[in-house]
N, C-alpha and C positions, 0 to 999 in steps of 0.2 A: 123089309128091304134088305137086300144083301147089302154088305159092309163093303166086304171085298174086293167088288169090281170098283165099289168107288175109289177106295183105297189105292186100287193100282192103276186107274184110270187120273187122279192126282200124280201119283210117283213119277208114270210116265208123260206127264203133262209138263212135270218140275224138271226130268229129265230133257226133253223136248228142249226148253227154254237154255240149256246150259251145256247143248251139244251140238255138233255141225252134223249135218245132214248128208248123209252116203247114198249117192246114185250110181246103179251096177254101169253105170253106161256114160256115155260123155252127151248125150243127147235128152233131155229133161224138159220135164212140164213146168207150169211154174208152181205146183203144188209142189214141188220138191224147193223151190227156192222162192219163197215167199217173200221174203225183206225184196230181193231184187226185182223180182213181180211186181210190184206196190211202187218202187221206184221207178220203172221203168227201163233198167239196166240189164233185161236177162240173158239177152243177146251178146251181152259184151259178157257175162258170164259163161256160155254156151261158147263163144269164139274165144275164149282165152284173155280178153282184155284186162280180166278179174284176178288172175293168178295170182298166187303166193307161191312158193316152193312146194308148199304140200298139200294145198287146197285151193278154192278160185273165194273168195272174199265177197259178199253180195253188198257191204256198206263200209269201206274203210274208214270212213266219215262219222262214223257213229258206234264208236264202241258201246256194246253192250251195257245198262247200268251208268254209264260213264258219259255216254253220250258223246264223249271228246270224241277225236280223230285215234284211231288205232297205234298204240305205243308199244302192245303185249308181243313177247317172243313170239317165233311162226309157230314154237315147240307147243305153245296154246291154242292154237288154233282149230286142233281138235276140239277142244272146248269152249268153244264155240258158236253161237246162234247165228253168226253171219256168215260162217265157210260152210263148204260144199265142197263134199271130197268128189270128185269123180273118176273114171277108169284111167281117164290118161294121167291121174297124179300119182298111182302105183308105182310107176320105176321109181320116185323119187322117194314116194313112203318109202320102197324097197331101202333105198342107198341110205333112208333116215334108221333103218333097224340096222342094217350094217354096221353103219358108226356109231350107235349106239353100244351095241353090243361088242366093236374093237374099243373106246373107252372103258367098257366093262374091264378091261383085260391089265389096263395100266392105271388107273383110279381106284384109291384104297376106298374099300368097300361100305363104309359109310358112307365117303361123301359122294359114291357113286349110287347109294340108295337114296341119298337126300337129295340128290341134285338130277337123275336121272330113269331112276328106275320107273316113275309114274310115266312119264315120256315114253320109255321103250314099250311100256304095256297099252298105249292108247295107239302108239302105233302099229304094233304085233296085233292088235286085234281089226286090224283093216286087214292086213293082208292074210290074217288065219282064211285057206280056202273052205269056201261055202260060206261063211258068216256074212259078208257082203256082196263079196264077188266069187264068179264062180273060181273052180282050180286054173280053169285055163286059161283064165283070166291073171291069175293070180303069177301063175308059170309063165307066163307073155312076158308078164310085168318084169322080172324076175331077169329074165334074159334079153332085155331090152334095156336094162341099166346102161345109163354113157358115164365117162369120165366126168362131162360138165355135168351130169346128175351128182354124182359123187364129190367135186368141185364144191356145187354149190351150196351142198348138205354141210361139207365142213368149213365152208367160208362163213356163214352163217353160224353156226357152234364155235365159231372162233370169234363171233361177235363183227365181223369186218367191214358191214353195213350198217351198224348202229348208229344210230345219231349221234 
């Protein structure tokens, strides 16, 4: 028996469990959003009902592990087994690499590796084109950014909605 497949066939099964789920498109099966499927929710996934700033949320109600009600920054949410990125959250990924990377500029360099830089890389790997979405996809997103995208990225990283 090969070692190998089993091995990365685990890896990606561990990884599965500990990451949100990327659909090229705003339009999904429920093989793409399973938690919501199961609950009966997909639709209000598929229509926007589920949003977060940078993902749609398939259980707010049940954090991961935790089971509570969802307390974790949106900046986690790529890390995540109940988000669901889809195409139309790109402007907003967009305007999250932005600000990111204009805090790069005025945050000394430590506490902008300890506090941001895992952030900017889980974002920057959504919008790398080809990786999930295609370029044109990626360029739409890109030049479709609004001021309320931008708004709400930093209202959010300002904490303004915290409990």
């Amino acid at each position: 028996m090969e070692v190998q497949p089993v091995v990365e066939e685990g890896i990606q099964a561990a990884y599965d469990e500990v990451m949100a789920r990327v659909v090229a498109d705003d339009e999904i099966e429920s093989s793409a959003a399973p938690v919501a499927s199961r609950l009966g929710v997909l639709h209000e996934v598929v229509d926007g009902r589920r949003d977060t700033v940078t993902a749609a949320c398939q259980d707010h109600d049940h954090f991961p592990g935790t089971d509570e009600p969802c307390r974790a920054s949106f900046l986690t949410c790529f890390t995540c087994r109940n988000a669901v990125v889809l195409k139309r959250h790109l402007p907003r990924i967009m305007a999250l690499v932005d600000h990111l990377n204009a805090l790069r500029a005025v945050t000394p360099a430590t506490v902008w590796e300890s506090r941001f830089a895992v952030h900017l890389a889980r974002a920057s790997s959504l919008t790398e084109p080809g990786r999930y979405f295609s370029n044109r996809d990626v360029d739409g997103a890109r030049a479709v950014v609004t001021e309320d995208d931008r708004l709400a990225v930093k209202r959010l990283m300002a904490r303004e909605w915290d409990e």
